[in-house]
MARKOL-826885 format. One line per field, with one value per residue (C-alpha): x, y negated, z; residue in three letters. Coordinates in pm, 1 decimal. Each point is the difference from the previous one (the first is absolute). Layout:
# residues N
x	X; ...
y	Y; ...
z	Z; ...
code	ALA; ...
//
This chain:
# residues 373
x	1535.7; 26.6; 321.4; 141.4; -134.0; 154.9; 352.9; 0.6; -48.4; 313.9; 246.8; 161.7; 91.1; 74.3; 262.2; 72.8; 152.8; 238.9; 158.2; 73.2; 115.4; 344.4; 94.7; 359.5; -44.7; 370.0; 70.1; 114.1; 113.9; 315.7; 182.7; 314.8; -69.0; 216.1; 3.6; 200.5; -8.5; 196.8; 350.5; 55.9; 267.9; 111.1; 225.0; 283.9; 223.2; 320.3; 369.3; 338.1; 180.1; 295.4; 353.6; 335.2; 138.0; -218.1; 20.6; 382.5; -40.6; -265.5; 310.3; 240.9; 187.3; -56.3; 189.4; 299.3; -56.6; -6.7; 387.8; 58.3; -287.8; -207.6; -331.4; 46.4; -208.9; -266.9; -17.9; 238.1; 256.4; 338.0; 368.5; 145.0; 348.4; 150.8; 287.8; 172.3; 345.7; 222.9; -102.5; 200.3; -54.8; -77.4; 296.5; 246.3; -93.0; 25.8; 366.7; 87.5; -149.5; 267.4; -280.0; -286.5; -156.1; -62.8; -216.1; 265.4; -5.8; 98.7; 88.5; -136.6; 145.5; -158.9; -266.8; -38.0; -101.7; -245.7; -268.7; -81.1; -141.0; -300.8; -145.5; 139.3; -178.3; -318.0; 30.8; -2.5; -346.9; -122.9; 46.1; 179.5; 68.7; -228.6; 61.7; 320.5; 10.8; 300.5; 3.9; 316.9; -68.3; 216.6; -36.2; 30.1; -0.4; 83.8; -304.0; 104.8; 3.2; 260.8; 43.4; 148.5; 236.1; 153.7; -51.3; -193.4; 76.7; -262.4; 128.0; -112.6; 283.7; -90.4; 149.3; 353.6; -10.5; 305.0; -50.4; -338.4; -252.6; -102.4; -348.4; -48.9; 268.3; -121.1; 148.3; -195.8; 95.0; -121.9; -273.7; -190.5; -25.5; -262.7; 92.9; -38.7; -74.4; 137.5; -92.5; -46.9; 42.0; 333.0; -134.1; -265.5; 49.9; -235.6; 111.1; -189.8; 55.5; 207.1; 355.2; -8.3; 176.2; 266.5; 289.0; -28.5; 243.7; 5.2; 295.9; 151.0; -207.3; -68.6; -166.6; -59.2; -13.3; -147.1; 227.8; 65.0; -149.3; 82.7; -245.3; -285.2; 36.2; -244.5; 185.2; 320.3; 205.5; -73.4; -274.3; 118.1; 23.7; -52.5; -146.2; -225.3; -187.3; -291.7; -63.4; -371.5; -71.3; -315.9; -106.4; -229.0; -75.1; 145.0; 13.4; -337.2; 64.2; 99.5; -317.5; -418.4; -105.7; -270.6; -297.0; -284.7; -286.7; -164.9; -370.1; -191.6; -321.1; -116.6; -275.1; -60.3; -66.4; -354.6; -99.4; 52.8; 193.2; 209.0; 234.6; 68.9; 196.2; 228.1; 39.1; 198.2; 155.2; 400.6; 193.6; 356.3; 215.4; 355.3; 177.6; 2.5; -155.7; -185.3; -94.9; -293.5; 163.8; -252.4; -315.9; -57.9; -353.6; -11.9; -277.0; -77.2; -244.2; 192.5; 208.9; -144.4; 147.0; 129.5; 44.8; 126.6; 143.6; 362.9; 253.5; -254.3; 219.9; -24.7; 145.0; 254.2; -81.1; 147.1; -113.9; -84.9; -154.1; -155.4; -126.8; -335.0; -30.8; -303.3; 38.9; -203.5; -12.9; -258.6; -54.1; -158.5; -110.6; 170.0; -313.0; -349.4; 48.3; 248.0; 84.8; 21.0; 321.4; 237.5; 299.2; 150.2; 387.1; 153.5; 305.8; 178.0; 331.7; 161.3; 168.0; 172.6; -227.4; -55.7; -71.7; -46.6; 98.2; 151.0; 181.5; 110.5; -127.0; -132.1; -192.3; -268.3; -114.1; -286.3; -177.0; -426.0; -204.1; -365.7; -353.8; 5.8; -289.0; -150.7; -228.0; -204.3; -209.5; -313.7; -132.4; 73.5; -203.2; -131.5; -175.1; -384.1; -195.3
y	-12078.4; -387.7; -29.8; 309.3; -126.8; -364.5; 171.5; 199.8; -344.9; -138.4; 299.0; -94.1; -340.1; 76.1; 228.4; -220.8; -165.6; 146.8; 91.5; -333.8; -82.8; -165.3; -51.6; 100.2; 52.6; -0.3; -363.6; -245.7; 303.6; -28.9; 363.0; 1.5; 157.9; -65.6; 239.5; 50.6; -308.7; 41.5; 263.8; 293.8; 219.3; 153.6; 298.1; 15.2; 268.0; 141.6; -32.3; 159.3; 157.4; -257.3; 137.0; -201.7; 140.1; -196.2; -271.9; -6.7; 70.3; -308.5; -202.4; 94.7; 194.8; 350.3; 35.1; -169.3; 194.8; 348.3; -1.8; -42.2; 222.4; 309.1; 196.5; 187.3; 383.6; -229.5; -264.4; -217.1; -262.1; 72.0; -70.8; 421.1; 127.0; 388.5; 194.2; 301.1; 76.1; 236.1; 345.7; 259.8; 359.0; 258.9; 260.5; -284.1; -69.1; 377.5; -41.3; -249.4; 198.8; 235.4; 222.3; 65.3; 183.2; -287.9; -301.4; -292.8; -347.9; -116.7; -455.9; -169.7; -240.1; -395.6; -82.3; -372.1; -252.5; -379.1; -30.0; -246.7; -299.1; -145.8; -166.2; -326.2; -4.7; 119.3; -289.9; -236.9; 144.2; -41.2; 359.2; 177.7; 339.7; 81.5; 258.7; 213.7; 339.0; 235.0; 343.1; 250.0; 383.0; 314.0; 315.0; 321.4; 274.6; 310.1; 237.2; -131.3; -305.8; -218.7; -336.2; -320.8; -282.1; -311.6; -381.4; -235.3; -400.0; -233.8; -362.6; -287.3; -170.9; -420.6; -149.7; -114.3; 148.7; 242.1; 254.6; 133.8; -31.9; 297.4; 69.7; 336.0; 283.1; 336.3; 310.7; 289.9; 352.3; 378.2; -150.5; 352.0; 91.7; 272.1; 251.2; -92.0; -336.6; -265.6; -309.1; 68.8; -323.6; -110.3; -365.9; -241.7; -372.5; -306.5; -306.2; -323.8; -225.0; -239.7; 78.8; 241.4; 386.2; 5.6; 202.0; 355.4; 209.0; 396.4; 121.3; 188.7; 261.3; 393.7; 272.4; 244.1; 363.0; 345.1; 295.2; 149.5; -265.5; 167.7; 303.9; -269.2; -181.8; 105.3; -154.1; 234.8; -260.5; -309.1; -128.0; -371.3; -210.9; -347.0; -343.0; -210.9; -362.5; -187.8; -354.4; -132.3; -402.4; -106.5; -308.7; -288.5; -333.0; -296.0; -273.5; -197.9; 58.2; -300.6; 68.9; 24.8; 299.7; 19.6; 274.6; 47.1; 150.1; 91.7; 149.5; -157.8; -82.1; -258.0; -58.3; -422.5; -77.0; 63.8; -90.2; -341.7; -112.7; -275.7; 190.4; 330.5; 124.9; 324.7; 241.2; 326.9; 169.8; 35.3; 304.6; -27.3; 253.7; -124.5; -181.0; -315.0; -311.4; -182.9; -336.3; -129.0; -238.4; -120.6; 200.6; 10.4; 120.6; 158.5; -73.3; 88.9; -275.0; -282.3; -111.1; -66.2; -197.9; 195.6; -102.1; 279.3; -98.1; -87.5; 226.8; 279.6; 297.6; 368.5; 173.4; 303.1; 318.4; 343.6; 324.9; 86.1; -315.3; -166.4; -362.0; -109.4; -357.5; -197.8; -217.9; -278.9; -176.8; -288.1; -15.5; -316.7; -146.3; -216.6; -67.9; 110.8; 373.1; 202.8; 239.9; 409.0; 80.9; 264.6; 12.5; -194.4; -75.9; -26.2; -202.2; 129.3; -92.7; 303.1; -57.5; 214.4; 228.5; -110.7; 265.0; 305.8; 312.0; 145.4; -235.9; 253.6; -4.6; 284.0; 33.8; 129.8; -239.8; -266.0; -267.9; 35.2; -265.8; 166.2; -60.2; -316.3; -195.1; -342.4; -181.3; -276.0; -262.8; -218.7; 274.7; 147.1; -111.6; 273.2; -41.8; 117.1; 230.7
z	7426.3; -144.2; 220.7; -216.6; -311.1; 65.9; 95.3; -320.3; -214.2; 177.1; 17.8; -341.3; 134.0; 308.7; -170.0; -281.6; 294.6; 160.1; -312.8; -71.8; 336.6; -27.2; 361.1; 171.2; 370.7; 17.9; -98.0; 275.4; 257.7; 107.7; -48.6; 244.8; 298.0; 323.7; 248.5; 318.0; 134.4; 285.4; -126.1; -215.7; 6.9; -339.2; 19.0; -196.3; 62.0; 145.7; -169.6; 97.5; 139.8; -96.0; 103.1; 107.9; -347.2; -185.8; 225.8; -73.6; -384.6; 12.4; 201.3; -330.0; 327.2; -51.7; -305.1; 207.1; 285.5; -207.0; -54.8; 391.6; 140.5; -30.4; 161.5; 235.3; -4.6; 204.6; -227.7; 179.2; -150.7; 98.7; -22.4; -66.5; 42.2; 59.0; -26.5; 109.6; 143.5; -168.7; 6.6; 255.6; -156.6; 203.7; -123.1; 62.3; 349.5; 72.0; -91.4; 229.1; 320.8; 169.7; 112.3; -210.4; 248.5; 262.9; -29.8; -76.0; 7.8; -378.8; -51.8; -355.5; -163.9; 117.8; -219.6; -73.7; -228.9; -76.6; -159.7; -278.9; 245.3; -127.8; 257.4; -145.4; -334.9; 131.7; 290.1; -245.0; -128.6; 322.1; 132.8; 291.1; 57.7; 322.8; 120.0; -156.6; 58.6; 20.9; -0.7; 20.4; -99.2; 9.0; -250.8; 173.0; -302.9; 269.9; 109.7; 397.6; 132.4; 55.8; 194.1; -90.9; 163.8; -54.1; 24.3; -288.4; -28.3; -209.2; -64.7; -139.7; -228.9; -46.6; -294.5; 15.2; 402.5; 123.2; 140.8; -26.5; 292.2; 141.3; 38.6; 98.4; 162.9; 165.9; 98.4; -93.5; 128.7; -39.4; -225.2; -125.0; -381.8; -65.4; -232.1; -397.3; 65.7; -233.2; 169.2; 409.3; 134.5; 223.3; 72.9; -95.9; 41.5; -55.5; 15.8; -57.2; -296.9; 122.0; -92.8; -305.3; 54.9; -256.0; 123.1; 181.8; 87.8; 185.8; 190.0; 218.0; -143.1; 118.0; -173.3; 295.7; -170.1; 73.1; -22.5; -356.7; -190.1; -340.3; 85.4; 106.6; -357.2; -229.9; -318.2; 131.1; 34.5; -209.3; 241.1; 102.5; 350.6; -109.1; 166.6; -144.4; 78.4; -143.2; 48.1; -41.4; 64.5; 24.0; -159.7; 198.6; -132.1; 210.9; -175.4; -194.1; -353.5; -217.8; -270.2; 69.7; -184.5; -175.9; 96.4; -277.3; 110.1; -346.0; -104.6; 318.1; -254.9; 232.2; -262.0; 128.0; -319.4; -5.9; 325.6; -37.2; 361.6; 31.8; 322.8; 131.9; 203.5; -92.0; 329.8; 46.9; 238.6; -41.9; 157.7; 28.9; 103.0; -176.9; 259.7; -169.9; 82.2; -275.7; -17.0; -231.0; -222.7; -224.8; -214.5; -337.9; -142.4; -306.0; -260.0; -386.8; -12.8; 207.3; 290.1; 323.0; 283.1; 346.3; 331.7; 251.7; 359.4; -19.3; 142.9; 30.6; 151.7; -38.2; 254.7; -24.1; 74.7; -70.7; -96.2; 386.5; 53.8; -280.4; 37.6; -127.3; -74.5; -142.0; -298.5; -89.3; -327.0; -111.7; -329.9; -146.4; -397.5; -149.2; -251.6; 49.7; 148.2; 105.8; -307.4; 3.9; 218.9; -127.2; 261.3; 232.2; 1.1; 356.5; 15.5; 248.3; 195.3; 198.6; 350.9; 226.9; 215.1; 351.0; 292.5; -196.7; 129.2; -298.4; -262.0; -236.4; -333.7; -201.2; -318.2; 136.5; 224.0; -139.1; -15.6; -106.7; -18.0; 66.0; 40.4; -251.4; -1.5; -167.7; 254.1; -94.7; 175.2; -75.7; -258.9; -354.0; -306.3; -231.1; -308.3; 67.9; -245.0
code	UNK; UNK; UNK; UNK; UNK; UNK; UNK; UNK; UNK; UNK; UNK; UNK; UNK; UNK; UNK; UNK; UNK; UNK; UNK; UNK; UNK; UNK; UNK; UNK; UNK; UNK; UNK; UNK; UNK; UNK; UNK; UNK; UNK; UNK; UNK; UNK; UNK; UNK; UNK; UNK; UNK; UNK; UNK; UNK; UNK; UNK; UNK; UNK; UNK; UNK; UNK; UNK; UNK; UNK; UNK; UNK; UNK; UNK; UNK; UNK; UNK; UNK; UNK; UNK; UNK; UNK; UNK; UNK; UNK; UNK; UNK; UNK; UNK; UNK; UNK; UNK; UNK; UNK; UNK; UNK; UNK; UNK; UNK; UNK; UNK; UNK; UNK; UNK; UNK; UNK; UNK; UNK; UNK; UNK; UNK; UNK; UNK; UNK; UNK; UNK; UNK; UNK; UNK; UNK; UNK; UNK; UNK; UNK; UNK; UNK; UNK; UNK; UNK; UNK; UNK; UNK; UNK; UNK; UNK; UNK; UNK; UNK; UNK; UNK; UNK; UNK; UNK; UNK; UNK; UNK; UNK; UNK; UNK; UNK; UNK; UNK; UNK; UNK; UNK; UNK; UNK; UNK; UNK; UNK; UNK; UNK; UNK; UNK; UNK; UNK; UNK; UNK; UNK; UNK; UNK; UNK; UNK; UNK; UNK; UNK; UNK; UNK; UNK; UNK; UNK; UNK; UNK; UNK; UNK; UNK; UNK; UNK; UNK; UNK; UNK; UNK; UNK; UNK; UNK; UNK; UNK; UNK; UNK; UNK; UNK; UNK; UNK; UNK; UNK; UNK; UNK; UNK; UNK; UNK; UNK; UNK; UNK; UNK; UNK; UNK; UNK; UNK; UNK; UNK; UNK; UNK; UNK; UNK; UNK; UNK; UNK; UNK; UNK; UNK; UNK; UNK; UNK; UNK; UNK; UNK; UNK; UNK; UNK; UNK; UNK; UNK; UNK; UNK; UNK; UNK; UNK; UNK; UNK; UNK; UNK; UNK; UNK; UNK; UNK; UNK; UNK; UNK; UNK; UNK; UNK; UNK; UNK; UNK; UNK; UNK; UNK; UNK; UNK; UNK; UNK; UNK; UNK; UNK; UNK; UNK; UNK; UNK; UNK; UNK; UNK; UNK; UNK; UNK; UNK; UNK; UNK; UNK; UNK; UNK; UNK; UNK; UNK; UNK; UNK; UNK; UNK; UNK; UNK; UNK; UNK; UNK; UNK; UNK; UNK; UNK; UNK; UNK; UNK; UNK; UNK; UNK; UNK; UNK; UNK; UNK; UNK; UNK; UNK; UNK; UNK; UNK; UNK; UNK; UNK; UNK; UNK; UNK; UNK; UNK; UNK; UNK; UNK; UNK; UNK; UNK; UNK; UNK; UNK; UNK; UNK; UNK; UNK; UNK; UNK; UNK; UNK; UNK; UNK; UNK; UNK; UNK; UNK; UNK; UNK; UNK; UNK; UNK; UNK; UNK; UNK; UNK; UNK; UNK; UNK; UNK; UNK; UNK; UNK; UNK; UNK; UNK; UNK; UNK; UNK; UNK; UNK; UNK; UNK; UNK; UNK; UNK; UNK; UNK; UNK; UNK; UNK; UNK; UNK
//
């Protein structure tokens, strides 16, 4: 009971006390924190797909380029051309057969012509026409069949060069047109890019014909016989282009900043499937706060690919501070100079082929620095 008695006397000092205590168990900690001592990866993101077309437009190119070629229905850049021969009426043809009621054998009129060549300008961009396709057709209005004969010359005309060289000649014979067809094809022709096509020209030309051909025209009469071609050049980059373009990858949010690391190094994963070869020129890190010095392996390649075969390639770039730490990363420009593909299957370039630069990720070594609660 005295031990009670004695603790009662002293509770109001005892709590006088510790309300006067003025004593900061914080002071002299350090609060940074370092942890993973050893590497941390910090994801970052994916970005792309990047097409040729913006490639080009990057290059100041594709707004050259756009007067001399189109897309294709699959997306592909090519050098276009078409046209028809004159139209052979049915009723008019009926006239000139002494016997309506027999199948006849009725000669057109040669069909010829040349194409604007311009495999010149678009060499000088660095582009040839691989391959060129050329494709003859035959109209067939009648609700029969008919067949088709004759011979058709492509040639290739160099400037200031008499005569022409001759690239291509066939004979074609009893080649079948279904009925109401306006396009069955007579002949198909690729040729590679070397020597453009430029001249064609059909002869010797047969229109094979059922008996009574006005009774199997549904437009009684006016239906037409004609030929027609269509000339389709692929384009494929052969030559390096004079320029290094430019690729911004924008919004990584690599937030460095606050970590408080010196280096890192940038990783992704890039999957090609344009068949071009690009060559790391140089790497520029963008940065709100400030610049940061780069070093990336010289003449870093990324392979070509194409859309049946893309290419993955790893890229590798070490970032390091100029001052104190390295600062919060928002893109990464890739200077990049474009050579000719080398051993791809398919050179031909389309608009929907690309380039995607994926799993991008900041890895740092010896530890990041936080600021401790």
């Amino acid at each position: 009971m005295k031990f009670f008695r004695l603790l009662l006397l002293l509770a109001p000092s005892l709590l006088w006390s510790c309300e006067n205590m003025d004593y900061d168990i914080s002071k002299g900690i350090d609060k940074e924190i370092t942890l993973f001592s050893d590497e941390v990866s910090v994801p970052v993101g994916d970005v792309g797909p990047i097409s040729p077309k913006q490639l080009l437009n990057k290059s100041g190119m594709g707004e050259m380029l756009g007067s001399f070629v189109t897309e294709d229905q699959d997306g592909y850049l090519v050098v276009e051309n078409s046209g028809t021969s004159d139209a052979s009426y049915v009723m008019l043809l009926a006239y000139t057969i002494p016997d309506q009621t027999k199948p006849a054998d009725v000669p057109l009129a040669a069909f010829s012509g040349t194409m604007q060549d311009k495999s010149s300008v678009l060499k000088s961009f660095g582009f040839s026409l691989a391959p060129q396709v050329f494709s003859l057709t035959v109209a067939n209005p009648l609700t029969e069949e008919i067949s088709v004969s004759g011979k058709m010359t492509l040639s290739s005309q160099a400037s200031g060069e008499t005569p022409a060289e001759t690239l291509y000649a066939k004979e074609f014979s009893g080649v079948v047109a279904a009925p109401g067809t306006k396009d069955a094809q007579v002949l198909r022709v690729e040729q590679d890019g070397v020597q453009a096509i430029s001249g064609y020209k059909v002869e010797n030309v047969s229109l094979h014909l059922p008996a009574s051909i006005l009774t199997k025209d549904p437009l009684q009469g006016l239906g037409a016989f004609y030929l027609a071609y269509n000339y389709k050049a692929y384009l494929s980059l052969t030559s390096d282009l004079p320029v290094v373009l430019p690729i911004e990858i924008n919004d990584l949010k690599a937030p460095l900043g606050q970590y408080q690391v010196k280096e890192a190094v940038i990783r992704m994963d890039v999957v090609n499937e344009i068949p071009l070869t690009l060559v790391l020129d140089s790497v520029d890190v963008l940065s709100e706060q400030a610049d940061a010095t780069v070093s990336v392996t010289p003449g870093l390649t990324l392979a070509a690919g194409c859309p049946a075969k893309p290419v993955t390639s790893p890229l590798e770039i070490e970032a390091k501070a100029t001052d104190g730490t390295i600062p919060d990363i928002s893109g990464i420009r890739l200077n990049i100079a474009v050579k000719a593909p080398v051993g791809v299957e398919d050179a031909r370039l389309g608009m929907s082929q690309k380039i995607s630069f994926n799993n991008i990720r900041a890895t740092i070594s010896g530890g990041i620095t936080i600021q401790g609660l």
